[in-house]
C-alpha positions as MATLAB code, in Angstrom:
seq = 'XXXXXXXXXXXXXXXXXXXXXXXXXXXXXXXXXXXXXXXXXXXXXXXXXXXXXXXXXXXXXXXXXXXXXXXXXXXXXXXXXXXXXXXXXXXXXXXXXXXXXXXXXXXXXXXXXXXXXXXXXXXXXXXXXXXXXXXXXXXXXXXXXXXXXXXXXXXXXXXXXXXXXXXXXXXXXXXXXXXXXXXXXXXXXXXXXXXXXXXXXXXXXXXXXXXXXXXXXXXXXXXXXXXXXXXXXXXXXXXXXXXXXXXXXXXXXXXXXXXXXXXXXXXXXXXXXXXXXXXXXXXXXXXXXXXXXXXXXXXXXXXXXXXXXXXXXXXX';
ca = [
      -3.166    1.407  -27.142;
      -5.524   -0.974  -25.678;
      -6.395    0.868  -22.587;
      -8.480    4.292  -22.596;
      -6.395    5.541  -20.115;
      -3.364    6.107  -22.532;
      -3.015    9.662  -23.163;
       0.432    8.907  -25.503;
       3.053    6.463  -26.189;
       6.262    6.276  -27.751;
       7.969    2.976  -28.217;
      11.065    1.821  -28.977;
      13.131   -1.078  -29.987;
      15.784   -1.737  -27.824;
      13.075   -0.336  -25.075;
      15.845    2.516  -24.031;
      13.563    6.000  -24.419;
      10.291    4.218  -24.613;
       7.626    6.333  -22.918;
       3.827    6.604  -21.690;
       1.795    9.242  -20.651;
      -1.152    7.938  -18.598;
      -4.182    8.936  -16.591;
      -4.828    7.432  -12.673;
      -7.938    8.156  -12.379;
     -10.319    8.920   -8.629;
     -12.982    6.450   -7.185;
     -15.927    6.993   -4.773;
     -17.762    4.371   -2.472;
     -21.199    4.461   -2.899;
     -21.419    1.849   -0.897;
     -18.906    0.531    1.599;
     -19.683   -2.058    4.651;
     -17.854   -4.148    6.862;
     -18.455   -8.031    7.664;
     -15.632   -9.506    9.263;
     -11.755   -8.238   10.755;
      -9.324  -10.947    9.510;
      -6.925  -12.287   12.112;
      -3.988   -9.916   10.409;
      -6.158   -6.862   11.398;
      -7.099   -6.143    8.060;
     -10.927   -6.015    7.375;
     -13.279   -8.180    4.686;
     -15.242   -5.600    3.247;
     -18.000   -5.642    0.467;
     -18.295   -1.953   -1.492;
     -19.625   -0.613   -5.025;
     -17.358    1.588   -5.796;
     -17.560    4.318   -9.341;
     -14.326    5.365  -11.351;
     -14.825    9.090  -11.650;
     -13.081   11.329  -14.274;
     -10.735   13.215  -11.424;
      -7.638   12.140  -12.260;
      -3.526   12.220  -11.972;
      -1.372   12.342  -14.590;
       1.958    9.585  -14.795;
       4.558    9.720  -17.144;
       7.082    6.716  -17.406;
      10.232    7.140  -19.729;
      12.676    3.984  -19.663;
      16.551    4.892  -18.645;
      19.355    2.606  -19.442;
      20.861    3.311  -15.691;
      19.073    0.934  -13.398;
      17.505    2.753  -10.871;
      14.439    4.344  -10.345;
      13.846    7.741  -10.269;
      10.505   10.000   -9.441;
       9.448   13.117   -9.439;
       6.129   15.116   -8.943;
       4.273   18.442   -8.629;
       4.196   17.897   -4.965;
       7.569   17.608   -3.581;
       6.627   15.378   -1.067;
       5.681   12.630   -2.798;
       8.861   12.128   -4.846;
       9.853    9.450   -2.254;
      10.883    5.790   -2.773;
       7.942    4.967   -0.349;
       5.107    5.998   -3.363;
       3.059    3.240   -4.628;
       4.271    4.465   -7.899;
       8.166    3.274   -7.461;
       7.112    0.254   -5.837;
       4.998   -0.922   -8.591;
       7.274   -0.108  -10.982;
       9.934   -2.296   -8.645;
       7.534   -5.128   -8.616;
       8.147   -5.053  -11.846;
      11.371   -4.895  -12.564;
      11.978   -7.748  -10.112;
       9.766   -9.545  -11.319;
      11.472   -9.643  -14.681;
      14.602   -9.069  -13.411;
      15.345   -6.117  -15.785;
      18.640   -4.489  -15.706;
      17.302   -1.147  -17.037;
      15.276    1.763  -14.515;
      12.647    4.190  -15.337;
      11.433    8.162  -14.456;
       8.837    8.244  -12.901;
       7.050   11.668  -13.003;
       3.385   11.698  -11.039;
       0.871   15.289  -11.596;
      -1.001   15.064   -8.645;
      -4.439   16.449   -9.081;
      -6.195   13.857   -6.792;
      -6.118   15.550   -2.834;
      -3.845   13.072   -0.674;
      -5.769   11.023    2.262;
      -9.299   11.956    0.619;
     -10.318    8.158    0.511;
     -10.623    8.909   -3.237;
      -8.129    6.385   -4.212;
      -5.297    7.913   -5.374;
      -2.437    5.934   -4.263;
      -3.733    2.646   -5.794;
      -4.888    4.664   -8.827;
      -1.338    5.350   -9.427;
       0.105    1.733   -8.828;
      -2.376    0.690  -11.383;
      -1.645    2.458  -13.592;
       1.991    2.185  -13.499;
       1.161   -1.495  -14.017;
      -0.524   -1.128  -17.069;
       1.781    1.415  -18.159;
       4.751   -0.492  -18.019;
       2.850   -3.531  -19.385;
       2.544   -1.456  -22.588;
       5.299    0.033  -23.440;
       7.583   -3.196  -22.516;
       4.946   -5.481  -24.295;
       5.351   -8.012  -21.182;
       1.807   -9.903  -22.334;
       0.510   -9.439  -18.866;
      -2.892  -10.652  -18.537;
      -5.709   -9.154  -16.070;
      -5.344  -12.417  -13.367;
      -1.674  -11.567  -13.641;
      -2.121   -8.137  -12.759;
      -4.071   -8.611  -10.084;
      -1.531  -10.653   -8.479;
       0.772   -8.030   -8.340;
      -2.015   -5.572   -7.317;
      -3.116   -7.391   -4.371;
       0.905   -7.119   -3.343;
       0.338   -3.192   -3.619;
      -2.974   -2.392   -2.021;
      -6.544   -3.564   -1.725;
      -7.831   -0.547   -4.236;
      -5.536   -1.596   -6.708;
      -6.924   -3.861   -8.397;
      -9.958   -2.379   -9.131;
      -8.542    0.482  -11.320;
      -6.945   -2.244  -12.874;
      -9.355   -3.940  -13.837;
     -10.479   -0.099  -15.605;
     -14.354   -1.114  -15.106;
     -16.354    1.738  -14.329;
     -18.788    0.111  -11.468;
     -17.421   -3.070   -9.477;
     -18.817   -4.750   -6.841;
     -15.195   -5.234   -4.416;
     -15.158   -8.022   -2.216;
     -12.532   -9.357    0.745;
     -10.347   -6.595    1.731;
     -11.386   -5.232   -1.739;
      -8.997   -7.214   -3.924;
     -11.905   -9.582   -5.665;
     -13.252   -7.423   -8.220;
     -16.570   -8.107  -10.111;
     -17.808   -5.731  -12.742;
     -21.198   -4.081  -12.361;
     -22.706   -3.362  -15.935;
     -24.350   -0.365  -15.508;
     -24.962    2.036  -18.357;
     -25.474    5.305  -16.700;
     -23.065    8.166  -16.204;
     -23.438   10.151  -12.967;
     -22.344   13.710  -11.940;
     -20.817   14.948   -9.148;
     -19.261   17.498   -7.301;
     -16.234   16.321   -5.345;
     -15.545   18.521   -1.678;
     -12.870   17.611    0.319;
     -12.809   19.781    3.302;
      -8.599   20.825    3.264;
      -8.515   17.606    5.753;
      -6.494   14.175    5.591;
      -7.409   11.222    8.066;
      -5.633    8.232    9.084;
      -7.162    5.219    7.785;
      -6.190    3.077    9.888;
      -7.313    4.677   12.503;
     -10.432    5.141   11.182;
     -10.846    1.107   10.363;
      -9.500    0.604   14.374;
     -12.882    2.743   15.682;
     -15.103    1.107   13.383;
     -17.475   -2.088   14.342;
     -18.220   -4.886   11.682;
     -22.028   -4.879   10.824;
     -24.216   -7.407    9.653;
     -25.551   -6.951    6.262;
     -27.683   -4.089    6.373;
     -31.468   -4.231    4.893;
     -32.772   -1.127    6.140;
     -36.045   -0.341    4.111;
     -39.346   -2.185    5.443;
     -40.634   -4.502    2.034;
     -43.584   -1.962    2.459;
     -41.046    1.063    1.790;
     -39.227   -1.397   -0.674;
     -41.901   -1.451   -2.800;
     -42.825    2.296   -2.178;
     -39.610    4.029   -3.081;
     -38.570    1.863   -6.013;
     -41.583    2.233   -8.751;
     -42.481   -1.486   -8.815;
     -39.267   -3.520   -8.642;
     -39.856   -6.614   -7.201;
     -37.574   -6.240   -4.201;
     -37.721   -8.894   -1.211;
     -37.019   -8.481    2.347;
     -34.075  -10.490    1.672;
     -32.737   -7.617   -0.619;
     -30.069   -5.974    0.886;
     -29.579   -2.196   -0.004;
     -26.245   -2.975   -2.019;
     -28.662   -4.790   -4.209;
     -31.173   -1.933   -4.208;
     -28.000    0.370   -5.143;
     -27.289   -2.049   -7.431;
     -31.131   -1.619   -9.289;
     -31.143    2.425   -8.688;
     -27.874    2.652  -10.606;
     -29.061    0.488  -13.317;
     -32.210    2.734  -13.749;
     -30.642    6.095  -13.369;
     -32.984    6.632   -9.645;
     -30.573    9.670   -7.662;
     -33.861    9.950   -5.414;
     -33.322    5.794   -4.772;
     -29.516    5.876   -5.044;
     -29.919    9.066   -2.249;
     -31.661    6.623   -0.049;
     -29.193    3.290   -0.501;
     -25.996    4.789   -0.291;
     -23.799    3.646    2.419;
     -20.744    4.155    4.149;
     -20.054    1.625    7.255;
     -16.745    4.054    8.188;
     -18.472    7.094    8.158;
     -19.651    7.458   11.814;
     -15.827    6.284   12.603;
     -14.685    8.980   10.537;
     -16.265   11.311   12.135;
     -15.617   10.315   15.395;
     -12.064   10.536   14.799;
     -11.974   13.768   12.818;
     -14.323   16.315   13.966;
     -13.658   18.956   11.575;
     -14.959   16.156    8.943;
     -17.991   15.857   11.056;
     -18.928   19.548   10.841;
     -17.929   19.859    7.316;
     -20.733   17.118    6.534;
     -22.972   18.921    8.626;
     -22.233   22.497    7.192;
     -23.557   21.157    3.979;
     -26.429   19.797    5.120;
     -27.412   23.393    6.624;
     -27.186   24.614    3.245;
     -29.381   21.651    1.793;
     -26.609   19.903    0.047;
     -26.675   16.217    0.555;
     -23.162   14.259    0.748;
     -21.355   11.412    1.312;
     -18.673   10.265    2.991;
     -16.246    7.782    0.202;
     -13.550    5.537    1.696;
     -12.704    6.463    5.071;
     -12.945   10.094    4.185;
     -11.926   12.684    4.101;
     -13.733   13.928    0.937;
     -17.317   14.169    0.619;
     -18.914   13.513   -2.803;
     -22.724   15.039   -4.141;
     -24.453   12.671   -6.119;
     -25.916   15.195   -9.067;
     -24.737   18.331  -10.120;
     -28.367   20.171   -9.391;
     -26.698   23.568   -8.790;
     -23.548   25.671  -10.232;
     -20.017   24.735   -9.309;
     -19.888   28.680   -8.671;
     -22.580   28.700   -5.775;
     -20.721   25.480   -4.078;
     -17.866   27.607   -3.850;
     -19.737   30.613   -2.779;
     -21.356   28.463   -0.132;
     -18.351   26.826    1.138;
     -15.092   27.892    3.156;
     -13.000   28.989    1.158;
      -9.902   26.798    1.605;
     -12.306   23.812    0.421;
     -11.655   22.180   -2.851;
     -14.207   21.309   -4.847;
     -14.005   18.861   -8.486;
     -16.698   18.761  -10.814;
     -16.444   14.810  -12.016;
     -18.287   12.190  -13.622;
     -18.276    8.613  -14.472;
     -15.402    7.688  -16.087;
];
């Protein structure tokens, strides 16, 4: 058991009754801009994105009938349309496999938060089914068939716990940063439509938003250049462990969109900053993420509507 996602495993010979129990874990942007829109709509994108310990629970269990079968906690998303089944049908295409599998997905991660759920789950159906039918796929491989399933994808793949995603967020480059971070997850009881939220948004050049003067000021010494953008100075903060210098780089590009489009999401940011709790925005929303756990999970709750849900999560 290779992977650290692997919660059990059970193979067998003939592969008939093999099974894996798996986590999918969340993500959060902390930083997210946009360069370019391709000519298929889609959008080139840089981001730094964190793999946080909120996570689903998949179980796969091989069948000798052929078809695919899924179930879940939420009824809703037992559907032939989940990421989940079509991973699992790249697969079996792909090695044109006469057997099927049941698919059973614990949803824990809220749907449409911009956490990554979705892609959490293809992934790790991937490298679920990698393992218990020993198919020898390597990471390149893998990412081939992520990049077919979604432009998260193939960064929980690739089961780093910083990366630095680039084009529509399928080129993945690991960030080697030491430091765990704490968090409190909110998501206001509120999905948005991403694409919706991509079709308001406007490309931006890359930001540098901190004078060399302030540069200097705010970061203890580091020699950082005008020609530093603030994904760099993330980059730096991160390394160091700096939440007063990771407060101040933190970006979001789709954040403004979001909350153009979703106005509840708008005042839910704001409500927090009335009661001196600074968020963020990850994805294209709609849950907000705190970047240190400085007070009690109880007095976030007392603070907060009540239909709010609220994760205590780390790096992962």
């Amino acid at each position: 058991m290779d992977s650290r996602l692997i919660l059990s495993l059970k193979k067998q010979k003939n592969y008939y009754g093999s099974k894996i129990s798996i986590l999918s874990p969340a993500k959060i942007n902390l930083y997210l801009n946009i360069l370019n829109r391709y000519k298929d709509g889609f959008h080139q994108i840089e981001s730094i994105v964190e793999r946080i310990s909120l996570c689903d629970e998949i179980a796969i269990t091989v069948e000798k009938t052929s078809s695919i079968k899924i179930s879940s906690n939420r009824k809703e998303l037992a559907s032939d349309q989940n990421l989940i089944v079509k991973a699992a049908r790249l697969i079996k295409d792909r090695f044109k496999l006469k057997f099927g599998f049941s698919l059973h997905l614990n949803k824990n991660i809220p749907v449409g938060s911009g956490l990554g759920g979705g892609s959490s789950n293809a992934a790790s159906t991937l490298i679920g089914l990698n393992e218990i039918l020993r198919l020898g796929l390597k990471k390149d491989e893998l990412y081939e068939l992520g990049a077919k399933l979604g432009s998260d994808v193939n960064f929980f793949l690739s089961e780093n716990r910083f990366a630095f995603l680039k084009g529509r967020g399928e080129h993945v480059e690991s960030l080697h940063i030491g430091k765990k971070f704490k968090h409190f997850i909110i998501w206001p009881d509120v999905s948005i439509s991403t694409k919706k939220v991509y079709e308001n948004s406007r490309v931006n050049p890359v930001r540098n938003i901190y004078p060399a003067k302030e540069k200097n000021k705010i970061s203890n010494g580091a020699k950082l250049t005008k020609f530093f953008n603030n994904a760099k100075i993330l980059q730096y903060a991160l390394k160091k462990g700096d939440i007063f210098l990771i407060k101040r780089s933190i970006f979001n590009a789709l954040e403004k969109s979001s909350f153009t489009v979703c106005k509840k999401l708008a005042r839910a940011k704001e409500y927090l900053k009335d009661k001196g709790i600074f968020s963020k925005m990850t994805g294209s929303g709609s849950a907000l993420y705190t970047i240190s756990r400085d007070f009690s999970i109880s007095k976030l709750k007392k603070d907060v509507p009540a239909d709010w849900l609220i994760f205590e999560a780390e790096t992962f």
